[in-house]
matplotlib code that plots the C-alpha trace (Angstrom):
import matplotlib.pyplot as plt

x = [40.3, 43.7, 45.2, 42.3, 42.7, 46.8, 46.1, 43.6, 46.5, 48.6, 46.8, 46.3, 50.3, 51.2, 48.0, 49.3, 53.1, 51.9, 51.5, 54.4, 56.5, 55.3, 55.9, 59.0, 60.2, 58.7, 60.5, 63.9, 64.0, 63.8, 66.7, 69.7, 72.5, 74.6, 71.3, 69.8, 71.9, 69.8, 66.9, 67.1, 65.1, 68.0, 70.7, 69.4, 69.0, 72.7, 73.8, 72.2, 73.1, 76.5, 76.8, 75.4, 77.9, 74.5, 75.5, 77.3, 75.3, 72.7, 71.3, 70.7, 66.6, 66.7, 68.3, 65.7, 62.8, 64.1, 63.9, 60.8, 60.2, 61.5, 60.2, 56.4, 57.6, 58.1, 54.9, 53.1, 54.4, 54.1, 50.7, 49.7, 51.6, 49.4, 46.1, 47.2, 48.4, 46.1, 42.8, 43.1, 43.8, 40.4, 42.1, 40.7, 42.1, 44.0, 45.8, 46.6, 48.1, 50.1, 51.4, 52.4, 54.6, 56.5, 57.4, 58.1, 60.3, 61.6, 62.4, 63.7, 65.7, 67.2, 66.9, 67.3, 68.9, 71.9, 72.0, 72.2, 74.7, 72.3, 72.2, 73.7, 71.1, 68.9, 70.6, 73.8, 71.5, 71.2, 68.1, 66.1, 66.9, 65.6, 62.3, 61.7, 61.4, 59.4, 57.0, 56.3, 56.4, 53.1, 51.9, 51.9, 50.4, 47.7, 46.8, 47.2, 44.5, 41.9, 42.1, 42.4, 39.4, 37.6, 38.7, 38.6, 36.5, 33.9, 34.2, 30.4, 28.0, 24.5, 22.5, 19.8, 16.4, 17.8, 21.3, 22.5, 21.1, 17.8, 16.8, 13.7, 12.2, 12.9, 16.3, 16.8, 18.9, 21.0, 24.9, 27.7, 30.8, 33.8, 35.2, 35.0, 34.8, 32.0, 30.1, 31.0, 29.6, 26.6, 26.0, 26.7, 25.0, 21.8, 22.2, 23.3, 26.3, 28.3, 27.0, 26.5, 23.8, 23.9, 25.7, 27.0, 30.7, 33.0, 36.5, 36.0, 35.7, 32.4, 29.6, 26.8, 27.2, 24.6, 24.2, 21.8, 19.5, 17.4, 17.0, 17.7, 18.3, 20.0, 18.5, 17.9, 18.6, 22.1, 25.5, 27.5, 31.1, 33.6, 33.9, 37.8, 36.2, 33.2, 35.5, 38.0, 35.0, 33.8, 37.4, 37.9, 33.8, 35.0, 31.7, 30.5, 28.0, 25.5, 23.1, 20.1, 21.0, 16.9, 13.9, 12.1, 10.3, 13.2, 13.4, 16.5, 17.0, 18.2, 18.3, 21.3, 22.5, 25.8, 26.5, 29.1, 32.1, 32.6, 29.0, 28.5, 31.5, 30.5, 27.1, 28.9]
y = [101.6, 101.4, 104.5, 106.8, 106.1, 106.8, 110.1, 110.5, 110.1, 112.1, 115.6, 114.7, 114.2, 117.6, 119.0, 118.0, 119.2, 122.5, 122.9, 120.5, 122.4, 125.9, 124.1, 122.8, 126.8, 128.1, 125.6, 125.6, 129.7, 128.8, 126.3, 127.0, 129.6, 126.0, 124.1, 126.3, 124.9, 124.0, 121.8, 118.0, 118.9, 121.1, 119.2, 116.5, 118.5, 119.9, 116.7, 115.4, 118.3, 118.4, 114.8, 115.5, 118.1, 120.8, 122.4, 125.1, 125.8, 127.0, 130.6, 130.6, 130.7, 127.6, 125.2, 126.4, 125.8, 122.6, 121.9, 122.7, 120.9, 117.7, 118.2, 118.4, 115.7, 112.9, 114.5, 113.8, 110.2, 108.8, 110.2, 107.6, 105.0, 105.8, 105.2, 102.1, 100.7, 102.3, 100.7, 97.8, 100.0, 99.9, 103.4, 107.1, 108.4, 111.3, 108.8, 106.1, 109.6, 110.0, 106.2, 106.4, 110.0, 108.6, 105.2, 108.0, 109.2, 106.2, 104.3, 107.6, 108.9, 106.0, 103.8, 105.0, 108.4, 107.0, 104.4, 106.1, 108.5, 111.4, 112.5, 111.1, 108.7, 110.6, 108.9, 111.7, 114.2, 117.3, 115.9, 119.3, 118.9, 115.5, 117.2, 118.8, 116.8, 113.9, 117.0, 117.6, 114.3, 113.9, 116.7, 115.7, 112.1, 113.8, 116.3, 113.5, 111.1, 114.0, 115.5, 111.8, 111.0, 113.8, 113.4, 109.6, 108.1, 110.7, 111.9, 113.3, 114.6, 115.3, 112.6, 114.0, 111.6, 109.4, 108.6, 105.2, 102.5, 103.5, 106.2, 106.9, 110.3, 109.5, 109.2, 112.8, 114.1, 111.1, 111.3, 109.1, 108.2, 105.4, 106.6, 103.8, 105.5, 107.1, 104.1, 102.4, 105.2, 105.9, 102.1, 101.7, 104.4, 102.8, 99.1, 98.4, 95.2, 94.4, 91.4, 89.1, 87.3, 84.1, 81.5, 84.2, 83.8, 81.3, 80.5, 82.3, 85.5, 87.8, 87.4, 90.4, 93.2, 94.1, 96.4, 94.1, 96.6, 93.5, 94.1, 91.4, 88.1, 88.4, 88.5, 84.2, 85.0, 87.2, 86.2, 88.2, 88.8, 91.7, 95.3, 94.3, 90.9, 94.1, 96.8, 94.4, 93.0, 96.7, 98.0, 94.9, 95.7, 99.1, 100.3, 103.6, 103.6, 105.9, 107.0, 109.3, 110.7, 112.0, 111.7, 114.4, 114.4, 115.3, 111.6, 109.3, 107.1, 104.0, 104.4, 103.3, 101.7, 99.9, 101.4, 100.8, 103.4, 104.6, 104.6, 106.8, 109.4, 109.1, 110.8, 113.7]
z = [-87.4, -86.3, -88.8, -87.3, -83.9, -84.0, -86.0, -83.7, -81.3, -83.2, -82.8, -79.1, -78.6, -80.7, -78.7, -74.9, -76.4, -75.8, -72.1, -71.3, -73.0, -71.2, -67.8, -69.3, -69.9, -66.5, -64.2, -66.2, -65.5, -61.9, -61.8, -60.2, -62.7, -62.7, -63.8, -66.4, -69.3, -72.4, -71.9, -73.1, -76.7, -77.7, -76.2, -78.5, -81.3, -80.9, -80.9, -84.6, -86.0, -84.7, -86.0, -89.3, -90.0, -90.3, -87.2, -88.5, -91.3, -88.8, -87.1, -84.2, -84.9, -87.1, -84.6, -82.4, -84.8, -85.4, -81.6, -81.6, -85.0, -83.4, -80.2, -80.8, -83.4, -80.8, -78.8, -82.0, -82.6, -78.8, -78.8, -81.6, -80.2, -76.5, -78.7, -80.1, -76.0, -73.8, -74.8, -72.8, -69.5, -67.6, -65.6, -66.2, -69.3, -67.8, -65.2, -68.2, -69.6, -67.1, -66.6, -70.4, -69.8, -67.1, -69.4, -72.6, -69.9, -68.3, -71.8, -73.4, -70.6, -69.3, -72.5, -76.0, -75.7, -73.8, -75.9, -79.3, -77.1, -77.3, -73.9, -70.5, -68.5, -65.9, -63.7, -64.4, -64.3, -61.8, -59.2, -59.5, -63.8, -63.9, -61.9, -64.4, -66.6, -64.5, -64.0, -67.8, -69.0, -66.0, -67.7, -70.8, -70.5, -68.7, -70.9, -73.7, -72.0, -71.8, -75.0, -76.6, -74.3, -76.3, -79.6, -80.0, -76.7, -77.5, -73.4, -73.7, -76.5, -77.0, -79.3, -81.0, -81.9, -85.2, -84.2, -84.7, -82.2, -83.1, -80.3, -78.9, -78.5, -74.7, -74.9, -76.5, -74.0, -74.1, -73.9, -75.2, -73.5, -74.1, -70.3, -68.2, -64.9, -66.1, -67.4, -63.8, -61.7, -63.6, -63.6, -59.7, -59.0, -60.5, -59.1, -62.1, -62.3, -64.7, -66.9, -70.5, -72.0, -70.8, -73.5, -75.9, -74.6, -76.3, -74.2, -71.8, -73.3, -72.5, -74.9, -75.6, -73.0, -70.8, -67.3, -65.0, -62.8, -61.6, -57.9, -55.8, -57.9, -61.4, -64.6, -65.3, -68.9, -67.9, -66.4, -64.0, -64.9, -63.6, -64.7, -65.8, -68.5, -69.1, -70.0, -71.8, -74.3, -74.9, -76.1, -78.6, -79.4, -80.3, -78.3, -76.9, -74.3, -74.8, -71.6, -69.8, -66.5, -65.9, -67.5, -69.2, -66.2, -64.1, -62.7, -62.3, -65.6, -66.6, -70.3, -71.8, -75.2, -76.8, -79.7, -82.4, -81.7, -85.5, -86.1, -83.3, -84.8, -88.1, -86.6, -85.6]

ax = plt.figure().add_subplot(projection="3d")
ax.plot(x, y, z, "-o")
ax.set_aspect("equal")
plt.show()
């Protein structure tokens, strides 16, 4: 569902807040005297206050729990937003993390905040300031991928006999992923292409997913289609994949299983 994947989202942004916001404090300390003015999160939160008329009804403490209030705030809040965009991007999670901090930063810092007159654009800023900032926003977005990736995509987990999909006893060591890097190279790695049941699409959108590990000719009864029309058709599926790297036996396996994505967290 939409709500739990953006709270979902949510936690992940206030969780990947946390190390942006040390790097944030390291790297200021190391600007030049000239450059070590107050970082963008209280600049802005001088400014609302100042133009609330609040400004100087604060201590010094509580404007800077209300940066910090704010701050992880608008982590929080563009964390949802990434869960509810980044679906569709067939990229590692940590790297789709990163592409969404630099546009928080791009749209933010030269787009809203100079327009609501909250802060100069970047573009007036010091070049070692605006590093900074570039650094912890790349930061962020990859610490937001991952720990979404483990929260929501379910990066890896042990399936016990009973699960949904109906698992075998040789499938007990089974694991479950939504990554699709990891889907791709344990598939590759196997033979394995990309592939539908043959007449289950309808205009020209994939059908039933299937990996084809027929060697030489295809499966007659599957159709061969990219890893982009694959991955796209498991994100609208909401679908985890869930698979064996050996047998019990110690050899190579080709077990593996679409699930449902909320069936397979509602096991948890």
């Amino acid at each position: 569902m939409l709500v739990d994947r953006a709270v979902r989202g949510a936690v992940a942004g206030l969780a990947a807040t946390v190390p942006m916001t040390v790097l944030m404090q390291v790297l200021h300390q190391r600007l030049p005297w000239r450059e070590r003015y107050p970082l963008p999160p209280a600049q802005i939160t001088s400014r609302l206050t100042r133009a609330t008329g609040v400004e100087r009804r604060l201590r010094r403490h509580e404007h800077r729990v209300l940066t910090m209030v704010s701050h992880f705030g608008y982590g929080s809040a563009a964390g949802a937003a990434y869960t509810l965009l980044a679906r569709r991007v067939p990229l590692p999670s940590w790297l789709s993390g990163i592409g969404f901090g630099l546009g928080v930063w791009t749209t933010s810092y030269l787009g809203w905040l100079p327009a609501l007159q909250l802060l100069p654009p970047a573009t007036e800023h010091p070049a070692r300031r605006n590093a900074v900032m570039i650094a912890a926003h790349v930061v962020w977005g990859a610490s937001l991928g991952i720990v979404t990736q483990m929260l929501e995509q379910g990066r890896v987990r042990r399936a016990r006999p009973g699960t949904p999909g109906g698992l075998s006893p040789m499938s007990s060591d089974a694991q479950l992923t939504t990554d699709h890097e990891t889907i791709r190279r344990w598939a590759e790695a196997r033979g394995g292409r990309p592939a539908m049941v043959r007449g289950t699409g309808a205009a020209g959108e994939p059908g039933v997913l299937r990996i084809d590990f027929a060697e030489g000719q295809p499966d007659e009864n599957l159709e061969p289609i990219s890893w982009d029309e694959w991955f796209r058709k498991f994100e609208d599926a909401r679908l985890a994949f869930l698979y064996q790297d050996t047998t019990a036996r110690g050899q190579g396996s080709r077990f593996c299983k679409l699930v449902s994505r909320e069936s397979a967290t509602q096991s948890r």
